[in-house]
N, C-alpha and C positions, 0 to 999 in steps of 0.2 A: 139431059145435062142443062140444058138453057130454062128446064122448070127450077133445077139444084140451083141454080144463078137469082134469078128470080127469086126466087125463096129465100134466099141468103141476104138480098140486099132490100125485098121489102121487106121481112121484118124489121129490121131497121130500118125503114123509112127513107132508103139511100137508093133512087131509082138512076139509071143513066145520066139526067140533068145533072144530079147533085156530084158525079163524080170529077174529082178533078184532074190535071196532066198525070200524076204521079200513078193515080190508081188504073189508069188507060194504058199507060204505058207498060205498066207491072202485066196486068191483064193479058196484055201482047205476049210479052216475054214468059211467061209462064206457061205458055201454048208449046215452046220451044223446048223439045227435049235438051238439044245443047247447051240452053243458058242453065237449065236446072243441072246439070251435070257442070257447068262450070261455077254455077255458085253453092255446090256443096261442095267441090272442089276448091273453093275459096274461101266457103266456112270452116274446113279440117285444113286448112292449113294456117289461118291467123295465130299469130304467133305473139301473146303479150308480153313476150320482152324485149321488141320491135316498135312497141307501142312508144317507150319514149325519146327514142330517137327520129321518130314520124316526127314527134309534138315540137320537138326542137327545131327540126329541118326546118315544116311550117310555119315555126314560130322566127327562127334569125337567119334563116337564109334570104327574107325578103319579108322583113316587117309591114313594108308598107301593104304587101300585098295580106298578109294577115292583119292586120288592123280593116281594112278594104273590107274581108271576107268575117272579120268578127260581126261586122255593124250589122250583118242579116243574122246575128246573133237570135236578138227576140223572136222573131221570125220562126228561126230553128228550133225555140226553146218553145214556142204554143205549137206549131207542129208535132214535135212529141210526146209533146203533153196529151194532145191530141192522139195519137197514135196509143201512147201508152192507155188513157180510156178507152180505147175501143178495143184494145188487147185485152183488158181487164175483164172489159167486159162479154166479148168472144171467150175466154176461157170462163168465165161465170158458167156458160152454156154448157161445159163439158158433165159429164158423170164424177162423183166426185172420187170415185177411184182410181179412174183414168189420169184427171187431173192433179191428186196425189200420187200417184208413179211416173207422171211422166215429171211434174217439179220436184221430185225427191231425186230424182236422174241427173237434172240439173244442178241443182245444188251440190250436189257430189264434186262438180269439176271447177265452182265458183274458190277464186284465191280471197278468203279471208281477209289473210295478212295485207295484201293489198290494198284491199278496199280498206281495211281501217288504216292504214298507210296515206290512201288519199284522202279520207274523212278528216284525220289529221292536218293534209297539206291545205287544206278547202278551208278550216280554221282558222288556221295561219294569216290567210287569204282574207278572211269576212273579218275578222281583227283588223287587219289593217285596211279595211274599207267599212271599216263602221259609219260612218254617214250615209252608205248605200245599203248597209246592212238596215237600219233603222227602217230607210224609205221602202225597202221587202218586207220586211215585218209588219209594217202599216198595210202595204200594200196586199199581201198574203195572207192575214191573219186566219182569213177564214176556210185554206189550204193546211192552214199548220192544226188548225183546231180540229177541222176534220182527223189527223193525223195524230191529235192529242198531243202534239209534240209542238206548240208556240214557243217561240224562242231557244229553237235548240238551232239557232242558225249562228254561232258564235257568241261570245262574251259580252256584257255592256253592264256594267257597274253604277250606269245610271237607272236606268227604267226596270220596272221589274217584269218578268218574260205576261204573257197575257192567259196562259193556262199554266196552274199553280200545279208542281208537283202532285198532290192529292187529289188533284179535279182525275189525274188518268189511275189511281189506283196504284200507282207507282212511288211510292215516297225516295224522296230524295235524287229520282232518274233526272228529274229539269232542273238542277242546281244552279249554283254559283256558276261553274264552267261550261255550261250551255247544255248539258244533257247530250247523252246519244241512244236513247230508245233505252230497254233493258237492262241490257248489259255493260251499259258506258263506255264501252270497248273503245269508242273513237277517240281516245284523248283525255284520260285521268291525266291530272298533272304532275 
């Protein structure tokens, strides 16, 4: 077991030094039959129509302390950014059949309507902070361009987005209304 360890974290280039509280800590807890019975026990029962009565509580039960705990925003947002590359790149490793049945399983229970629901409210949202929209745009471009998808982070009637509809093979996906990948599902007008 401690070669399976070894082996796992030099390829990656990720030996003991490089670990941080979080992955020590998981480490621990994973040794724990209990915790793994109570966090699949807490993963089958999250409940997403729970979810926005969280965001709210959160949010006006004690502003001050949510405003507090946004400010480690960035923080949280390169952490899984972080996370989500190394995720990507862990399933990279898998067989690609495996890796197609086990995300075709997934995707079976993902809510659509939701998510283009919030794709939609996140719009709303970068509209009316278009001065911070701009400054991500500048700042990101070359996250959107990997994605092919520049300037589908909301509207702007000024600048025109920085990847041209035809640069992705897609005509008319990055329009006027910011684009949403293929199918535009997030928000035709």
């Amino acid at each position: 077991m401690e070669e399976t360890a070894t082996l796992k974290n030099g390829a990656r280039g990720q030996g003991p030094e490089k670990q941080g509280m979080g992955e020590r800590v998981l480490r621990e807890l994973l040794k724990s039959p209990k915790f793994k019975a109570e966090l699949r026990l807490l993963a089958s029962g999250i409940d997403p129509a729970g979810a926005a009565g969280l965001v709210r509580t959160f949010l006006w039960d004690d502003v001050e302390t949510f405003m507090g705990t946004t400010s480690a925003a960035p923080a949280m947002v390169n952490y899984l950014v972080q996370v989500a590359r190394e995720l990507v790149a862990q399933l990279n490793t898998f067989p690609p059949a495996i890796l197609i049945a086990f995300l075709a399983q997934l995707v079976k229970e993902v809510d659509f309507k939701a998510m283009e629901e919030t794709v939609g409210e996140l719009r709303l949202l970068l509209e009316r902070l278009t001065p911070v929209v701009e400054g991500l745009r500048e700042a990101s471009s070359g996250v959107a361009d990997a994605l092919g998808a520049a300037g589908a982070a909301g509207k702007s009637d000024k600048g025109a987005p920085k990847a041209k509809a035809g640069d992705t093979g897609k005509s008319g996906a990055a329009g006027k209304s910011g684009g949403a990948g293929k199918s535009g599902a997030a928000g035709g007008e």
